[in-house]
Residue frames as a rotation matrix with the C-alpha (Angstrom) as fourth column:
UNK 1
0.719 -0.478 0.504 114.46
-0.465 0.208 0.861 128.96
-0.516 -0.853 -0.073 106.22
UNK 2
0.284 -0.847 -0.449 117.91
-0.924 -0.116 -0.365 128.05
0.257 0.519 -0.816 105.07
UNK 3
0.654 0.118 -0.747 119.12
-0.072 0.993 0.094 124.26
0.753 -0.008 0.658 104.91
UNK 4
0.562 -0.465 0.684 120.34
-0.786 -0.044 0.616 123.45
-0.257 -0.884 -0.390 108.02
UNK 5
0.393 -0.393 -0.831 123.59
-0.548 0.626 -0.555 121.38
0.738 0.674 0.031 106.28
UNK 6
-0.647 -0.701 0.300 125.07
-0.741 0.485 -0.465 120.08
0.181 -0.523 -0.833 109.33
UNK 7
-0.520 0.452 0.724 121.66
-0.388 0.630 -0.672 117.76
-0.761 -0.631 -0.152 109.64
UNK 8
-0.365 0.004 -0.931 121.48
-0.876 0.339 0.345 115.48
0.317 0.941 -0.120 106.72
UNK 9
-0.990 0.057 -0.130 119.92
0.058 0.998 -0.001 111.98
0.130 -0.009 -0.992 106.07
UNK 10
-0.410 0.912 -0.018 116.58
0.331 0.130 -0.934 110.51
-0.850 -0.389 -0.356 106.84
UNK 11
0.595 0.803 -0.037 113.65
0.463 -0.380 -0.801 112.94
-0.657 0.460 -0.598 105.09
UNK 12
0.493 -0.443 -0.749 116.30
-0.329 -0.892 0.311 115.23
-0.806 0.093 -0.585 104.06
UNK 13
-0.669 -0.712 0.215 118.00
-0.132 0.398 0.908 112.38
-0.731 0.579 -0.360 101.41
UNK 14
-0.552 0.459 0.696 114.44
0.694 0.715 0.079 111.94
-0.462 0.527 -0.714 99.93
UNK 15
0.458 0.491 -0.741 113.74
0.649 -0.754 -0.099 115.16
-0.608 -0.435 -0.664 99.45
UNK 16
0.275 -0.485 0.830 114.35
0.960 0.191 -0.207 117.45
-0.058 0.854 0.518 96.53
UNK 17
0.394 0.416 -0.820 115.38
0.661 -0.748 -0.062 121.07
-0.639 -0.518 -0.569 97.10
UNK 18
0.742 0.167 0.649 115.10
0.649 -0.421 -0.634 123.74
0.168 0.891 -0.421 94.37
UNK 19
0.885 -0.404 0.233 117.27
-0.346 -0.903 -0.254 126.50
0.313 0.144 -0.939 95.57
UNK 20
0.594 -0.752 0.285 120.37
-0.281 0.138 0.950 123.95
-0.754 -0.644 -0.129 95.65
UNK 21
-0.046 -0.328 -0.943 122.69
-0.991 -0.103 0.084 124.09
-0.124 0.939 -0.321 92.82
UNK 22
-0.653 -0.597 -0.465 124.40
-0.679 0.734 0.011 120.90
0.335 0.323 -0.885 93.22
UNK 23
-0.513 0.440 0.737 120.96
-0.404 0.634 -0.659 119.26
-0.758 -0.636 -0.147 94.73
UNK 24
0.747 0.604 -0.277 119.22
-0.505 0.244 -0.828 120.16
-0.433 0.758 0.488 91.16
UNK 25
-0.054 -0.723 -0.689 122.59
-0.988 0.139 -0.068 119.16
0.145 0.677 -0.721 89.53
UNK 26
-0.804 -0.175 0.569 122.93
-0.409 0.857 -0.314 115.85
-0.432 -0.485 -0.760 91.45
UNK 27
-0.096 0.883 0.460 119.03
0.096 0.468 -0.878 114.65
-0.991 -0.040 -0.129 91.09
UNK 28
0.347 0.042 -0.937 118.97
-0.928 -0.131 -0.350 116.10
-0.138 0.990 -0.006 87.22
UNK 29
-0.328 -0.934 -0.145 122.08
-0.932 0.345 -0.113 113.44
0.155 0.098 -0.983 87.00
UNK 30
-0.810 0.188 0.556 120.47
-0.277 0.712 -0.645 110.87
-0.517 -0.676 -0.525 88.85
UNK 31
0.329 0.867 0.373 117.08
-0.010 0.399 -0.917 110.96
-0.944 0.298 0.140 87.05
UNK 32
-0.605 -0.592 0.533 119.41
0.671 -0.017 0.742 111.51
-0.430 0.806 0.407 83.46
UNK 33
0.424 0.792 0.439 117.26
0.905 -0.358 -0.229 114.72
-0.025 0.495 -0.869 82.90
UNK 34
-0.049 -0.458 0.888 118.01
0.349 -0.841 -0.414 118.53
0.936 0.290 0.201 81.94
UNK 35
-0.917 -0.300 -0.262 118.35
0.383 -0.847 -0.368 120.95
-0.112 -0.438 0.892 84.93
UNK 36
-0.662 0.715 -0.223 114.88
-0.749 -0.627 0.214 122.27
0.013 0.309 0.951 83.80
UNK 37
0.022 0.775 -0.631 112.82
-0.387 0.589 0.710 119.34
0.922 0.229 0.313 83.31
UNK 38
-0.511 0.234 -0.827 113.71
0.709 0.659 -0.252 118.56
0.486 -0.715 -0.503 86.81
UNK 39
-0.970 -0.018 -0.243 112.36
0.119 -0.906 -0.407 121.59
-0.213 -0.424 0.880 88.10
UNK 40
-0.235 0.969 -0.073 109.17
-0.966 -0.225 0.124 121.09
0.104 0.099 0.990 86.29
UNK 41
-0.003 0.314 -0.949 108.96
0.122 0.942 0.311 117.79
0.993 -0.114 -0.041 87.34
UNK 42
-0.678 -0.130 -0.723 109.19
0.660 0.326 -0.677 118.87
0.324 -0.936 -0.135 91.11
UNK 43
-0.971 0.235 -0.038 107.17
-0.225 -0.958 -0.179 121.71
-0.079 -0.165 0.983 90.57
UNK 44
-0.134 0.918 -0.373 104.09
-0.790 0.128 0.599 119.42
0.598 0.375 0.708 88.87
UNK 45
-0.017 0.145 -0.989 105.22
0.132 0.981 0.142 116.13
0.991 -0.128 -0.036 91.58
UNK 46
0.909 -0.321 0.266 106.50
-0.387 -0.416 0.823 118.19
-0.154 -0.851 -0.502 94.85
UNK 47
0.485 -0.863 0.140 109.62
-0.799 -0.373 0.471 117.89
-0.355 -0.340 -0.871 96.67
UNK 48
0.397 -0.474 0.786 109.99
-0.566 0.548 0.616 113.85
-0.723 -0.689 -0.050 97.09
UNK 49
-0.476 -0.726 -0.496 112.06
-0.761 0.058 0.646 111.96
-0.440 0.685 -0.581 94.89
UNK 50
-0.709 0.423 0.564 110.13
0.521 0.853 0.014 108.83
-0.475 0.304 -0.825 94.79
UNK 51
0.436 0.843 -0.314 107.11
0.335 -0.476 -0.813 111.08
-0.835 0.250 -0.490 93.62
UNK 52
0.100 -0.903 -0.419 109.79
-0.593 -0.392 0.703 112.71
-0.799 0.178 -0.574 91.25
UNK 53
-0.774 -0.433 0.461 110.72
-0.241 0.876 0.418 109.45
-0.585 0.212 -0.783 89.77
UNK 54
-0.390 0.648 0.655 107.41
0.567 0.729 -0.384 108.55
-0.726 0.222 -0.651 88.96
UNK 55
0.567 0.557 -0.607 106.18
0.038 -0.754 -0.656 111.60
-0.823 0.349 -0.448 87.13
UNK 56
0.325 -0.657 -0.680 109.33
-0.733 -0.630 0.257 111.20
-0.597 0.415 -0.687 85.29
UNK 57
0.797 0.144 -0.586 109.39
-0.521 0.655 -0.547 107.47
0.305 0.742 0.597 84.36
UNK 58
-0.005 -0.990 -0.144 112.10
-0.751 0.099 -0.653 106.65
0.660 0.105 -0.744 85.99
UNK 59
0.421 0.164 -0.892 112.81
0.057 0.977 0.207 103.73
0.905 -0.137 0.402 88.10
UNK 60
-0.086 -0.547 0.833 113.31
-0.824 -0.431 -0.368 104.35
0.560 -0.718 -0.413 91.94
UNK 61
-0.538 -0.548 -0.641 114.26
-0.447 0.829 -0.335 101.96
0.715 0.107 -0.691 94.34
């Protein structure tokens, strides 16, 4: 099912989604990792960022 962009926020901000350029691009940015290492970091944590974060060391709020 295709992101439904007009309905944003909530689950949907915490929430990491592979097949979005500028979602891996953003969150890559955000965690200061490659493009790839997020991917295998969502792939070995799941979607959520906070889950994300942690696998990665990083510091979420």
């Amino acid at each position: 099912m295709a992101d439904d962009k007009t309905k944003t926020g909530g689950q949907d901000r915490l929430r990491i989604n592979l097949h979005e350029d500028y979602e891996l691009r953003d969150w890559a940015k955000r965690f200061g990792v490659s493009v790839e290492e997020l991917r295998v970091a969502v792939k070995a944590a799941g979607p959520m960022a906070g889950e994300v974060a942690r696998h990665l060391g990083k510091p979420w709020p």
